[in-house]
N, C-alpha and C positions, 0 to 999 in steps of 0.2 A: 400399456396400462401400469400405473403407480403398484408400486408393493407395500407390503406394509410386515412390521412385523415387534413382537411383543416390547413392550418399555426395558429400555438398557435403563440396570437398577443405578442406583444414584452413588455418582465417585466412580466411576467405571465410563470408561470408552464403548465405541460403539461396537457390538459383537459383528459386523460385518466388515470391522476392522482384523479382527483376530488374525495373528500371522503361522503358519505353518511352524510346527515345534513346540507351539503353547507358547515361544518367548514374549514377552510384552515392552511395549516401554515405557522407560523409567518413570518416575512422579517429581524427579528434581525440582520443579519450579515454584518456589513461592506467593505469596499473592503479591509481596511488593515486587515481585519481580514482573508479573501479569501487570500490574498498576502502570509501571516504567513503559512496558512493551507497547501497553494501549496507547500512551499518552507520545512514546519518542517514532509509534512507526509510522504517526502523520506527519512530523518534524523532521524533515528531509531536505538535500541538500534544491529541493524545487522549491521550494520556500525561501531559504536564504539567497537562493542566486535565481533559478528559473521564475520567480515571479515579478523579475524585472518585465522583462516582456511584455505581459501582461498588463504592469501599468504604463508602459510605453503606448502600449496600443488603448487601453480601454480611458486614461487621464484619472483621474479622481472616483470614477465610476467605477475605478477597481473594487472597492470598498463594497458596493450593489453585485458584484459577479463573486467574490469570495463568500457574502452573508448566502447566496442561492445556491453554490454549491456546495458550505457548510451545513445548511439548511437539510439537504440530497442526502450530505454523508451522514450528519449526525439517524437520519432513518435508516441509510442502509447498516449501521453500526448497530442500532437498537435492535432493529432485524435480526443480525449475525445473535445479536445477545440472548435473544432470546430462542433463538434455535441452539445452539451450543449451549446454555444453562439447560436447555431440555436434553438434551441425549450431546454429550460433550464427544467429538472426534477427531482426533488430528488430523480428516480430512475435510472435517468445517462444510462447511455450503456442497463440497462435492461430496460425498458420505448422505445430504440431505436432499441431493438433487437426486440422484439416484433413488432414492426411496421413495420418494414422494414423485417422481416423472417417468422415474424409468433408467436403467444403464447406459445410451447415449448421453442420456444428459449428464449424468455422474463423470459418466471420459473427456464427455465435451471441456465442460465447468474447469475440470480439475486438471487435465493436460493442458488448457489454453493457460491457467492459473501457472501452472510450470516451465512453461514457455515464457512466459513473460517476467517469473521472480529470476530465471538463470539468465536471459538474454539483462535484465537488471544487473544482476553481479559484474557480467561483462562491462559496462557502461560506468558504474560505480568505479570498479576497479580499476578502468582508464582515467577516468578523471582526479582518482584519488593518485594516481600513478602522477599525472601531470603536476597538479601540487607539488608534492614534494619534489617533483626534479627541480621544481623552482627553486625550493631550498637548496639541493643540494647536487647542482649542476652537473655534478663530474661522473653521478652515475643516470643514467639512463633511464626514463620512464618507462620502460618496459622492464625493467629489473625492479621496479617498483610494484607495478604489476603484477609480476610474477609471486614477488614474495609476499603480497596481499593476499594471492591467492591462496597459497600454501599454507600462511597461516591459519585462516579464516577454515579454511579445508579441515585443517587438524585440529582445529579448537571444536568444531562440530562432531570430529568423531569422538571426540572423548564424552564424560558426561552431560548430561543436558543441563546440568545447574551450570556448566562455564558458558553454555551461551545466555541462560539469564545473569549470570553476574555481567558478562559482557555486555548485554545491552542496559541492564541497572543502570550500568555508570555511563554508557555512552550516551541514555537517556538523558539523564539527570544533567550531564552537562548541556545537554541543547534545550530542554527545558529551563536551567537558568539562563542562557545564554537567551534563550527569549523572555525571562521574566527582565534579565538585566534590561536588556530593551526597551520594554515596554514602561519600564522605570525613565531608564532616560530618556526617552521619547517623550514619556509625560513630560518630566522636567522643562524640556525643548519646547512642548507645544507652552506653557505655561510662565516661559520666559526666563527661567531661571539658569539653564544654561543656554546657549550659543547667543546666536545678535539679538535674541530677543523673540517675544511671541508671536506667532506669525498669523495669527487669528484665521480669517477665513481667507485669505489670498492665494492659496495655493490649491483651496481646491476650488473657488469655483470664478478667480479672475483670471486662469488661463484658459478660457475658453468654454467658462462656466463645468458642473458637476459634469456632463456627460458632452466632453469636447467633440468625440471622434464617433458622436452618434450611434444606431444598434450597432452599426458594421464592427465597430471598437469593442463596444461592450462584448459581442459574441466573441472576440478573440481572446478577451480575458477572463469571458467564462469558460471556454473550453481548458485556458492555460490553467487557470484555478483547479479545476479539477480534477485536471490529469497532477497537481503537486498533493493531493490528498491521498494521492495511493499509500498503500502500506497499513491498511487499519487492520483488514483480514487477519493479520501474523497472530496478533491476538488469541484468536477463536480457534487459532492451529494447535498455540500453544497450550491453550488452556487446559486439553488432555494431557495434559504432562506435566500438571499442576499437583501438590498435594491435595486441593479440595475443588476439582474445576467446575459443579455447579456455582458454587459460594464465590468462589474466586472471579470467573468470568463475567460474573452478574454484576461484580461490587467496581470490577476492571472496566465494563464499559460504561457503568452509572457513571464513574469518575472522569470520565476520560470525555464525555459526551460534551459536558458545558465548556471542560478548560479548551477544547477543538475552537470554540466561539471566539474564546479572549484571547488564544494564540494567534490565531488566523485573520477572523477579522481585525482585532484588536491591533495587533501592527500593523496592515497592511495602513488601516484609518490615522496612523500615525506618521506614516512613509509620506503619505500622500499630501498630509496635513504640513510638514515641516519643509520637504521639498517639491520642487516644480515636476510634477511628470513629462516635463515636454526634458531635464535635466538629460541627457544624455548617459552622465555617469550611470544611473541608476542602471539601465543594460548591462553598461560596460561594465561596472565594476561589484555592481550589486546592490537592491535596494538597503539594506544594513547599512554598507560600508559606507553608503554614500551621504545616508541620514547622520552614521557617527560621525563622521568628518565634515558635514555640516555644523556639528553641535562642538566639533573642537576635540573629540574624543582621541588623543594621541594613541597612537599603533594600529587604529582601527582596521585598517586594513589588513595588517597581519593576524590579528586580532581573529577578524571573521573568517581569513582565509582557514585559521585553526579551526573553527567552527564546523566552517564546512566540511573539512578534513575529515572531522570526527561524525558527521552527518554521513557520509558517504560510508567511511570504511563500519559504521552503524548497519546503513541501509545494507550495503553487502552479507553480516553477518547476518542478520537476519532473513534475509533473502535466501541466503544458502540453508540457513534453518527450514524453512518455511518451505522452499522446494524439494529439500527431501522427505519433509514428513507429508508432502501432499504426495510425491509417490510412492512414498511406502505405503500410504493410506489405498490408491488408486492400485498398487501390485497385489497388495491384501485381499485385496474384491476381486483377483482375478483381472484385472486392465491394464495389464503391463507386465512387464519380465519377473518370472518366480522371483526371481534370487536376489531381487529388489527387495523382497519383503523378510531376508534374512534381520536380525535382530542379535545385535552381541553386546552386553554389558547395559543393556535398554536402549540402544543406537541403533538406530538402521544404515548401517555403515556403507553397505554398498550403494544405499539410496543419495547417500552424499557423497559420495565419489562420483557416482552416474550427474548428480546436480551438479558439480564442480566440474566437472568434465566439458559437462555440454557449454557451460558460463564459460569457460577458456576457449573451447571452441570460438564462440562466438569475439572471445575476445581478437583469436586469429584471424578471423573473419573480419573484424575490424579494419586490421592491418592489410591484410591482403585482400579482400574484398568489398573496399570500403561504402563503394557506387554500386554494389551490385545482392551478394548475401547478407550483409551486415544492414544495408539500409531495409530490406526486405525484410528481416527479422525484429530490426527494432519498429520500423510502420505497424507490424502486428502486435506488439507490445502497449503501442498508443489505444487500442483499441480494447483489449481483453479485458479491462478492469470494467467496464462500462458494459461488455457479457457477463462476468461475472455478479456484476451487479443486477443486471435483469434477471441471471437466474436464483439471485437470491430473493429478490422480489417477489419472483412464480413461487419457489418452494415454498416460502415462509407464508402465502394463501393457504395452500395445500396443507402443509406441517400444523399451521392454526387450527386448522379447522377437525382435523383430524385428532389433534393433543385435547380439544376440548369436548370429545367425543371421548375418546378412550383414556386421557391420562389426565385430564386438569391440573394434578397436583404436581405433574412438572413444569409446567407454565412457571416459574419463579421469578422473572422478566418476562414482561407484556409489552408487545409492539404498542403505540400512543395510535389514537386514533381506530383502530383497525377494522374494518378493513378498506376505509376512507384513504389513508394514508401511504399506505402498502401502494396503493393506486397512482396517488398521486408520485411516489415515489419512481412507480416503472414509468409513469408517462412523460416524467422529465429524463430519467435517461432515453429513453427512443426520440424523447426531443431532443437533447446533446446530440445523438448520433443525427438526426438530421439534419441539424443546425453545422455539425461537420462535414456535409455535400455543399455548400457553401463555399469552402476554398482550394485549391489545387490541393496544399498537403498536405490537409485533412481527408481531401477524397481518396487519396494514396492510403492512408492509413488505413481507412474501409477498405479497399481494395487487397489490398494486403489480410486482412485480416478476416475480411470472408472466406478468401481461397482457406485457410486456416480453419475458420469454423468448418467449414463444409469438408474438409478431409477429415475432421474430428467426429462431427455427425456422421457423416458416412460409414466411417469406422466402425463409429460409436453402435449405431443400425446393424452393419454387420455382424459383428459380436453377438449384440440382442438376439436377434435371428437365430444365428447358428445353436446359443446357449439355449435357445427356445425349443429348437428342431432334437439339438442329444436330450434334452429331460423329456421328452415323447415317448 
């Protein structure tokens, strides 16, 4: 049965967050720093390099599978936005699942959510490792690795304004580096640079707009939407804002449209200027492939800094964003006391526990590359698309219930509602079904049920027992 319990007054966290000691965390983060976070934590190294794939597979039609899972996101963002402008917590959707569903759903949401930002770091941190060895051959990408990690580790334990200043800029650079884009890009499609305008021949004289039939399209819609993760951090950080109703409202208004023209906007430009059947576009990346179409000297160094900066982005954040969801989760009682220690407005052991488990899996990599590591990342394909369902359910629940008892935190209003809300969950449960469809999509569900189901389980257990001592 849902709980329910008085309005957390406005500029304050959620009191089911409150940590043993009284200590709290800090308010470091500004709104242009909330602004950046919205807008650089869907601008990810899946974008620059993983949405080759995607047009590989789906041709032209990429364009139709980014506008449907933009479409998804820009709702489940609205969602978060308006839940977090109503009672702001740094444990975001799990803080809301819990009240509105019950404490399985709260450990479910909010440890699967953790699992998936640390098994991230790992992945990030490899790849950002491999980069630079290519620069600079004579040391080792695991020494690269290593000292990403460390960094990134230390820079979270200090205040929380150094990881907004950190992502400010790391934003601001891939935000330009897609406005640069989509500049040249115009340029390209309109003739002014490379061999000239390429009008409509690339997308729809190689085998017309939708070459590779649904079969295609479904791969580039799945691909699409697993490159939009990262919007959540947001609504993490917004508790740790100086004004996080104000702030996280103004963060996801902003962030919601520019999602369309970053996203769709280039992919409608990739596809436009080069051939998708192009091979490079895989190999080397759709960016690098479109610059070096148009004549752009360095391009390829160029983006590979790009990505650089996407990656070791996506890691900071990650490592932010996983320990304030367990500090949030240990607050409630759902995980280890001493998780929820608090020094200087840090939850410092929360981020050593998150960086820990990220290297783990980094070793896991190494040493178990066919066997832990693939296991772990399978369930990470999956988790955002639970978390999404459960913010779906909550934000039903949480609506209906704010405009019973609070209305005047409503300050963001889901569109539609509660039309929309609707349609929102029945296209993820259609993702996930449309992912039994091919061998490593079904691994992924497989993977990632065993995961839900030991979390539910859990999750049940705990309820239980907490049920049976308050008798």
């Amino acid at each position: 049965m849902a709980r329910t319990s008085a309005p957390t007054a406005p500029g304050t966290t959620s009191t089911a967050e409150a940590p043993a000691g009284g200590q709290q965390l800090s308010h470091g983060l500004k709104q242009r720093h909330l602004s950046m976070i919205a807008l650089g934590g869907v601008i990810g190294a899946g974008l620059f390099v993983g949405s080759g794939a995607g047009i590989a597979a789906a041709g032209p039609a990429i364009i139709l599978a980014f506008t449907l899972s933009g479409l998804l996101v820009m709702l489940i963002m609205r969602m978060l936005g308006e839940m977090s402008a109503a009672r702001p917590a740094s444990g975001s959707f799990s803080v809301h699942a819990e009240k509105e569903i019950g404490p399985w759903a709260g450990i479910t949401a909010g440890w699967m959510y953790w699992v998936m930002l640390c098994c991230g770091v790992a992945a990030e941190a490899t790849a950002a490792g491999k980069i630079v060895n290519g620069w600079v051959p004579g040391v080792s990408a695991w020494v690269w690795v290593g000292l990403f990690m460390v960094f990134f580790c230390a820079s979270n334990l200090t205040a929380v304004k150094n990881f907004g200043e950190f992502e400010f800029w790391f934003a601001t650079i891939k935000v330009a580096a897609i406005v640069a884009f989509l500049v040249i890009g115009t340029l390209g499609v309109t003739g002014v640079l490379g061999p000239g305008a390429p009008g409509t021949t690339n997308l729809t004289g190689q085998g017309g707009f939708l070459p590779t039939g649904v079969s295609g399209l479904i791969v580039g819609l799945l691909a699409s939407v697993f490159a939009y993760g990262g919007l959540e951090t947001v609504t993490i950080a917004a508790a740790e804002s100086d004004d996080p109703k104000r702030n996280v409202a103004n963060a996801v208004r902003t962030a919601v449209w520019r999602i369309a023209i970053f996203y769709i906007g280039s992919m409608a430009l990739v596809v436009t200027l080069v051939s998708w059947k192009d091979p490079s576009v895989v190999e080397n990346g759709p960016y690098v492939t479109v610059l070096q179409h148009l004549g752009v000297p360095g391009a390829g160094t160029i983006m590979e800094a790009v990505v650089l900066i996407a990656l070791l982005s996506a890691m900071n954040a990650n490592i932010y964003g996983s320990s304030r969801m367990a500090y949030s989760l240990v607050s409630r009682g759902q995980g280890p006391k001493a998780l929820a220690r608090v020094s200087g407005g840090v939850p410092r052991l929360a981020v050593v526990a998150s960086c820990l488990f990220g290297f783990g899996a980094v070793l896991a990599s190494k040493f178990w590359p066919d066997t832990v590591f693939t296991w772990l990342m399978n369930t990470t394909g999956v988790a955002i698309l639970v978390v999404w369902f459960f913010i779906c359910v909550v934000q039903l629940r949480m609506r209906r219930r704010l405009e019973r008892e609070a209305p005047e935190l409503l300050t963001v209003r889901m569109w539609g509602f509660p039309y929309l809300t609707w349609v929102a969950m029945a296209a993820v449960v259609g993702i996930l079904a449309l992912m039994t469809t091919t061998e490593g999509n079904r691994q992924q569900l497989y993977a990632a049920g065993v995961l839900v189901a030991l979390l539910i389980g859990a999750g049940l257990l705990k309820q239980r027992r907490d049920a049976a001592a308050a008798r």
